[in-house]
C-alpha positions as CSV (number, residue, x, y, z in Angstrom):
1,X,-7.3,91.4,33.8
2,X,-10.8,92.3,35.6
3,X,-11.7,90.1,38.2
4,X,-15.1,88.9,35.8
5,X,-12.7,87.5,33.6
6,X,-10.2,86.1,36.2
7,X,-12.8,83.8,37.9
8,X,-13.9,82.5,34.2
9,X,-10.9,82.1,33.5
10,X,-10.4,79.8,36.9
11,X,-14.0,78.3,36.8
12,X,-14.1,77.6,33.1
13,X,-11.2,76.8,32.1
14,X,-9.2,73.5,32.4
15,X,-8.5,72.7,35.7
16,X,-5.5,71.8,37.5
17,X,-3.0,73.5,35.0
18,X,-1.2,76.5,36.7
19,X,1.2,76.2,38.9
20,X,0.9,76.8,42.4
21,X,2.3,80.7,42.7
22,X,0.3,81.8,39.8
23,X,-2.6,80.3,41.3
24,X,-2.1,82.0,44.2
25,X,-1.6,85.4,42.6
26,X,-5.4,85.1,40.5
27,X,-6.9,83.8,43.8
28,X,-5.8,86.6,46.2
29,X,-6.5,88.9,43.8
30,X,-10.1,87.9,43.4
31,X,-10.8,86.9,47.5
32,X,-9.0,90.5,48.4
33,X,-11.9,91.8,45.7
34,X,-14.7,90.0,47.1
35,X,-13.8,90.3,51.2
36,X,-15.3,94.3,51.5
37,X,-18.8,92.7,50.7
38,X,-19.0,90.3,53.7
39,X,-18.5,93.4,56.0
40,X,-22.4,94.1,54.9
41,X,-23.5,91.3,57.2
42,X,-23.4,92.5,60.7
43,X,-21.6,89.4,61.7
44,X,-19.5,89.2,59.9
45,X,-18.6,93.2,60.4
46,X,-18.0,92.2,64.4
47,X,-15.7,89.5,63.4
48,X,-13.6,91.6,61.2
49,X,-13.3,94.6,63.9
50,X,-13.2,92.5,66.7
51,X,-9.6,90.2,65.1
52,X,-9.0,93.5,63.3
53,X,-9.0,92.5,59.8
54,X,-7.2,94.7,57.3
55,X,-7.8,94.1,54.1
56,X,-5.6,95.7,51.9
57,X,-2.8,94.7,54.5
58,X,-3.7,90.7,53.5
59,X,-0.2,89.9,51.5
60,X,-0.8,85.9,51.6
61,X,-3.9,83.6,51.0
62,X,-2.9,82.2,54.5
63,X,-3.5,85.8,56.1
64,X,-7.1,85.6,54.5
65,X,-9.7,86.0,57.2
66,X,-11.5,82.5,57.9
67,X,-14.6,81.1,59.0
68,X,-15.1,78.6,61.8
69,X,-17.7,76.1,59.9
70,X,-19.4,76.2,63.1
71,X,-20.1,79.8,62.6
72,X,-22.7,79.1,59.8
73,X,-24.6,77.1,62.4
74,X,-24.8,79.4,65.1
75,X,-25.2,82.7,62.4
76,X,-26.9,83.9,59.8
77,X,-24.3,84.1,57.6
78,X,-26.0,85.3,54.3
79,X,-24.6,88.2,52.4
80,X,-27.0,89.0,49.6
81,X,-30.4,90.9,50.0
82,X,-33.6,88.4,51.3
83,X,-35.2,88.6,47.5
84,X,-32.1,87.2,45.7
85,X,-31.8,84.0,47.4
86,X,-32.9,81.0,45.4
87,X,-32.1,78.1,47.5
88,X,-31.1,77.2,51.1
89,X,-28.7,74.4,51.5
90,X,-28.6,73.1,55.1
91,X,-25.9,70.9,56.2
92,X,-26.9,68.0,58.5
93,X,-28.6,68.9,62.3
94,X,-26.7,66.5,64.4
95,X,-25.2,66.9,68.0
96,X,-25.9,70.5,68.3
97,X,-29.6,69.7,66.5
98,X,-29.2,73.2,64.2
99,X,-28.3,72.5,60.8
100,X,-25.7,75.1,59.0
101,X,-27.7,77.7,56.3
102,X,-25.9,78.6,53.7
103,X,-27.6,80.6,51.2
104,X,-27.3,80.7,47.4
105,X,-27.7,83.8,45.4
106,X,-28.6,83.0,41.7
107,X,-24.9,83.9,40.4
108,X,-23.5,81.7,43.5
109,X,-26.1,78.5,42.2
110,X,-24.5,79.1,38.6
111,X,-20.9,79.5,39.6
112,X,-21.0,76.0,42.2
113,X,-22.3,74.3,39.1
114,X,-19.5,75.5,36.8
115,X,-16.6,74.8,39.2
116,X,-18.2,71.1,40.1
117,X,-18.3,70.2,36.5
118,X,-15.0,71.6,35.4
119,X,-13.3,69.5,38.3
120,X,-15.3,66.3,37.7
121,X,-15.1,66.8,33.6
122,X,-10.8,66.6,34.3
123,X,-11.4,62.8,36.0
124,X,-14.5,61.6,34.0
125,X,-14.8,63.0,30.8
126,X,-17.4,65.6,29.5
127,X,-19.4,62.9,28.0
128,X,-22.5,62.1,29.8
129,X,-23.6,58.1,30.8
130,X,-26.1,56.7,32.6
131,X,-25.9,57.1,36.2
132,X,-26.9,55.0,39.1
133,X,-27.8,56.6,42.1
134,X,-27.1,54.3,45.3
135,X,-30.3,56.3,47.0
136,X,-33.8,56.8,46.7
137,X,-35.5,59.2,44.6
138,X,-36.6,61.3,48.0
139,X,-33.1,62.5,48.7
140,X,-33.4,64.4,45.4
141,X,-36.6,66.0,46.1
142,X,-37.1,70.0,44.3
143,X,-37.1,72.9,46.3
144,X,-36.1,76.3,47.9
145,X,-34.8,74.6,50.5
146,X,-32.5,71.3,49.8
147,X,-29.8,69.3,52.3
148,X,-26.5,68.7,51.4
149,X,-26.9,64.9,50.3
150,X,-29.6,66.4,47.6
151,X,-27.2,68.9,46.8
152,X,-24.5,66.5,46.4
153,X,-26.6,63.8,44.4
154,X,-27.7,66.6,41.8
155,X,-24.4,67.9,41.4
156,X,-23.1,64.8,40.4
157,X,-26.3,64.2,38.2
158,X,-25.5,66.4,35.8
159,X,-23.4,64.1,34.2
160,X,-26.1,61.5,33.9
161,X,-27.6,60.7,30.7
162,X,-30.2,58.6,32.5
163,X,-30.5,58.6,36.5
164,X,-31.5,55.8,38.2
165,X,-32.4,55.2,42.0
166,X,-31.5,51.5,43.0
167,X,-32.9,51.9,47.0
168,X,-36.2,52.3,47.8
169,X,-37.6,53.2,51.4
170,X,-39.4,50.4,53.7
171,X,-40.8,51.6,56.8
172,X,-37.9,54.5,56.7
173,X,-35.1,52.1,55.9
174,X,-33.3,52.0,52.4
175,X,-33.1,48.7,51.0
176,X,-31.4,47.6,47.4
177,X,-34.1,46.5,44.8
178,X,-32.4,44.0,43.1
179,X,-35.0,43.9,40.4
180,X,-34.0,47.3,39.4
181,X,-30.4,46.6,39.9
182,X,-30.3,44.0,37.6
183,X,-32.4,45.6,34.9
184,X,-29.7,48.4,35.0
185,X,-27.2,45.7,34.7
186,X,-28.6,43.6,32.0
187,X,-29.1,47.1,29.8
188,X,-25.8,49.1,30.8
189,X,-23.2,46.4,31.4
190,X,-21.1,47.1,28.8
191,X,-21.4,50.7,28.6
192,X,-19.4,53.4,30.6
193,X,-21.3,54.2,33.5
194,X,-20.9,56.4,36.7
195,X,-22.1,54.9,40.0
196,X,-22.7,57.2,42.9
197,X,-23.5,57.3,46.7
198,X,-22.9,58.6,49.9
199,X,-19.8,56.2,51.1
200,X,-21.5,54.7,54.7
201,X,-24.9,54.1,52.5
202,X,-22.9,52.2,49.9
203,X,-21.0,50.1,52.1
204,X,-23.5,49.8,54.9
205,X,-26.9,49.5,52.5
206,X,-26.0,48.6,49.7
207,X,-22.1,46.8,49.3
208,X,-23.0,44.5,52.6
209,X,-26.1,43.5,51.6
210,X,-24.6,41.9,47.9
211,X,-22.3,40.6,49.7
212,X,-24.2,38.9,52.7
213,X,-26.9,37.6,49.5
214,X,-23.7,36.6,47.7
215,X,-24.9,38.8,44.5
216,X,-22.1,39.4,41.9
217,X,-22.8,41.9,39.0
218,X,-21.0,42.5,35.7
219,X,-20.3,46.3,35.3
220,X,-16.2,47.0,34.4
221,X,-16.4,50.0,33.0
222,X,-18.1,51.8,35.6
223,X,-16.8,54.7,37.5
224,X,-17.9,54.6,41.4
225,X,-18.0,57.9,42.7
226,X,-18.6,58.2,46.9
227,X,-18.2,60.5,49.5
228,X,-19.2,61.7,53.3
229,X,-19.5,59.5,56.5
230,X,-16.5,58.1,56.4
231,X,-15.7,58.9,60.3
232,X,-18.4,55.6,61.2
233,X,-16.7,53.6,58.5
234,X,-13.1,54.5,60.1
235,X,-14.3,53.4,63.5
236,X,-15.9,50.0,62.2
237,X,-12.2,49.5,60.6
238,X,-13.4,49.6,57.0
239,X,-10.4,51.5,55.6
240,X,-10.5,53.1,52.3
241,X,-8.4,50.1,50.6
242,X,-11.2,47.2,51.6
243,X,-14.3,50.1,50.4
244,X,-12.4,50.1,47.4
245,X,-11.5,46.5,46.7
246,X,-14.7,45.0,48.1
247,X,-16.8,47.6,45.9
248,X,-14.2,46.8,42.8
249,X,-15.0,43.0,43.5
250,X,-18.9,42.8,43.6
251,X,-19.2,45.6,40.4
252,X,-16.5,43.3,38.6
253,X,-14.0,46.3,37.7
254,X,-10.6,47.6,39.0
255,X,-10.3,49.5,42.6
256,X,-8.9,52.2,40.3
257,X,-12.1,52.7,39.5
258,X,-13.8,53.1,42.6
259,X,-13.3,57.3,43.1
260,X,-13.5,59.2,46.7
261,X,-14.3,62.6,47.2
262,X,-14.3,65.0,49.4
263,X,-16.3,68.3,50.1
264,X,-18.4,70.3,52.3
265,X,-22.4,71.6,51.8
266,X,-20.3,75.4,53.3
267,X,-18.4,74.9,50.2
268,X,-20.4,73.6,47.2
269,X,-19.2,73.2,43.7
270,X,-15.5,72.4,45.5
271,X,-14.9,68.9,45.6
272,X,-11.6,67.4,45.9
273,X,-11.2,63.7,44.1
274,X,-8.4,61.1,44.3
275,X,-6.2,60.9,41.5
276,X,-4.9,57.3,40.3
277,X,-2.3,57.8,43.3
278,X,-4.8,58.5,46.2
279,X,-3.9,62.5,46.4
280,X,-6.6,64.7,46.5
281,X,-6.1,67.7,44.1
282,X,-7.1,71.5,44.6
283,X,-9.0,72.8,41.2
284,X,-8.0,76.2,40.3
285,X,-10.6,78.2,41.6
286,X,-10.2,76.6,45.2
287,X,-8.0,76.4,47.7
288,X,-6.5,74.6,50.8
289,X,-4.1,75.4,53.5
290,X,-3.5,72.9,56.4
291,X,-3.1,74.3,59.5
292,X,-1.6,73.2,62.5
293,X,-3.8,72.1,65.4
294,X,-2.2,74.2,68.0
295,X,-0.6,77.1,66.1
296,X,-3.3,77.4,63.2
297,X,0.5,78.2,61.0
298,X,0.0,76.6,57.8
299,X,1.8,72.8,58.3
300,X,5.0,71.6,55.8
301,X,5.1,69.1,53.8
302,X,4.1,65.8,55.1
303,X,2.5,67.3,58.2
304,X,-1.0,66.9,59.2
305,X,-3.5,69.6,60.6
306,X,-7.1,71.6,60.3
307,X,-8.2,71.5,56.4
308,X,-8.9,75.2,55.8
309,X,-11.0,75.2,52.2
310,X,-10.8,78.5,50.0
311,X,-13.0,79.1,47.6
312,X,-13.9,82.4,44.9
313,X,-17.4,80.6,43.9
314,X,-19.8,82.7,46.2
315,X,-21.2,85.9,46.3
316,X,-24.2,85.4,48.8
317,X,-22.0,84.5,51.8
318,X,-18.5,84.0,52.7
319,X,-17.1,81.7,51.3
320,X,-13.8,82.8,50.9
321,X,-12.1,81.0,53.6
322,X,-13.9,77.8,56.2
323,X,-11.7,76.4,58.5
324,X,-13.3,72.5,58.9
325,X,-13.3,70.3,61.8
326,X,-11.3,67.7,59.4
327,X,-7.6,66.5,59.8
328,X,-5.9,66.4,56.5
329,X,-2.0,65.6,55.3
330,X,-0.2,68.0,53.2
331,X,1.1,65.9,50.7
332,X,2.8,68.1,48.1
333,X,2.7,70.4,45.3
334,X,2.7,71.1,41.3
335,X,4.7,67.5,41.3
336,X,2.3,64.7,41.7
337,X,2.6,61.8,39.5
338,X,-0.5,61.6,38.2
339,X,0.3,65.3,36.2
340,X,-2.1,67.7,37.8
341,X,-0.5,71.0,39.3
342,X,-1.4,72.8,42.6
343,X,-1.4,71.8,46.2
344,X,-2.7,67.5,46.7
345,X,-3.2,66.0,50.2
346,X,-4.8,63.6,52.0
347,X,-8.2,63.1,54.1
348,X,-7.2,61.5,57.3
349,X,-10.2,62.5,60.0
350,X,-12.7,64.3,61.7
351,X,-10.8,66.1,65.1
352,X,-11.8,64.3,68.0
353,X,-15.0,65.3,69.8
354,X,-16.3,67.4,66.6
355,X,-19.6,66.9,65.8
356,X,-20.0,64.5,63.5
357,X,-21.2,67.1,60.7
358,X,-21.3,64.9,57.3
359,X,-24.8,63.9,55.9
360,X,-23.2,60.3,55.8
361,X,-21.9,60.5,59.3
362,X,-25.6,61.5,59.9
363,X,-27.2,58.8,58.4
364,X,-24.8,56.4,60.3
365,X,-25.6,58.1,63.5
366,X,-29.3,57.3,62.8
367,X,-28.7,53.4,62.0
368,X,-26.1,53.2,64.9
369,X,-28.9,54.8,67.3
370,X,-31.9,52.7,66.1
């Protein structure tokens, strides 16, 4: 099989259905294909010679070169000639004040859209429903240039039959209009709807404020979708399990409904969602290996360590293999309950003293520091 046809096959195709060694065979295959071209930024090129990187040696997706994430904030990292790139994603500018560029090339764009809606599709449906957007309409703005919270927001829009934006911004602040809330109530209540926000601005601007006005709203059938910033949640001690049943409580539905997710703006179109069981699944075009702190060996089972994220979805830069700043558990694989195959795991932290890198844990840091 040509690698063309092996990444369709992986990006198209129904997701979470091989088993974990044949997985691994397609994706080494196509990442072993696609590592010669990040030699052609200079960068790159050093990093290979200096660690001396030998391709056709690689046996293993764990002997797969990676990236420190940092590396796209300190680098131009971008693989594909000045003239092909049609957007620039930057990841939030926080401690270090210089936000990570990653650069899309038009067959990257078309690819991260593909893989996000074959993985959300398998957990939602292919059916599109209206969509309420727990944000204002700025955070969506077009462009060449777009952050990762736009990114994430339009991603997730493509699911939406109708979007709407329920915050509006006072003086710089976002604040719920209830007015709209309600309208979208009073029209969709009994429809299937997805919900979606960044998870400190829905607890922190929007969940706290119902709350504190004692507002209750009638929507069971919707599907919450949240992610990002949960490292300023974690250290109020609002654990996943209040989010979940306080959100499930004011929306009137079940905390099964109520959907975390995590991803990266270095690794767009790779999102990894909770199943029904709280494990994180790998679709088959991505990847994870969780390595150990000290040794950077892949972890076993049950052992917690650096979240490397693999992916075969770009062609403009090199996103093959990031190694994050995040702590995950390695759970299992091909045999969790819920029926999906692969590697599953679970989100546990940001390492201590990493910048705090996600657009959510951004927008926390602002409100903290006002």
């Amino acid at each position: 099989m040509e690698i063309a046809e092996i990444i369709d096959e992986l990006v198209l195709g129904k997701q979470f259905n091989l088993n974990q060694n044949n997985k691994e065979k397609l994706l080494l295959k196509t990442i072993l294909s696609q590592l010669d071209s990040n030699k052609k930024n200079p960068n790159i090129k050093s990093m290979y010679d200096k660690i001396g990187v030998d391709i056709k040696g690689i046996k293993t997706l764990e002997q797969v070169p990676y990236i420190p994430v940092n590396m796209f904030k300190c680098f131009d990292l971008r693989i594909c000639k000045v003239d092909q790139v049609v957007r620039v994603l930057q990841s939030s500018a926080t401690t270090t004040g210089i936000p990570s560029k990653i650069y899309l090339d038009k067959k990257t764009s078309i690819r991260q859209t593909q893989g996000l809606i074959s993985t959300l599709s398998n957990f939602l449906g292919s059916k599109r429903r209206p969509m309420l957007i727990i944000d204002d309409v700025d955070s969506n703005k077009k462009g060449s240039s777009m952050t990762a919270r736009g990114a994430a927001i339009r991603g997730v829009s493509t699911f939406a039959s109708n979007i709407f934006y329920v915050m509006d911004k006072d003086e710089g602040e976002l604040k719920v209009n209830i007015d709209r809330l309600r309208a979208f109530e009073r029209k969709y209540n009994d429809d299937k709807i997805i919900i979606y926000g960044f998870t400190y601005i829905v607890w922190s601007k929007f969940l706290k404020v119902l709350k504190h006005e004692e507002i209750q709203l009638n929507m069971p059938n919707l599907k919450l979708l949240h992610s990002g910033g949960w490292k300023k949640l974690i250290s109020e001690k609002v654990e996943k399990k209040v989010f979940s049943e306080t959100a499930a409580e004011l929306f009137n539905t079940k905390a099964s409904n109520v959907i975390d997710f995590y991803g990266m703006v270095e690794q767009l179109g790779v999102v990894f969602i909770d199943c029904e069981y709280g494990h994180k699944h790998v679709s088959n075009f991505a990847e994870i290996i969780i390595r150990d702190i000290q040794t950077l060996e892949e972890v076993k089972f049950g052992e917690s360590g650096l979240i490397e994220v693999m992916s075969i979805l770009g062609t403009s830069y090199p996103s093959q293999a990031i190694l994050t700043e995040d702590i995950g558990e390695y759970i299992g694989v091909d045999d969790c309950p819920c029926g999906r195959h692969g590697k599953y795991f679970r989100f546990k932290a940001r390492i201590d003293k990493a910048e705090t890198r996600g657009c959510g844990d951004t927008f926390a840091e602002r409100e903290v520091g006002r």
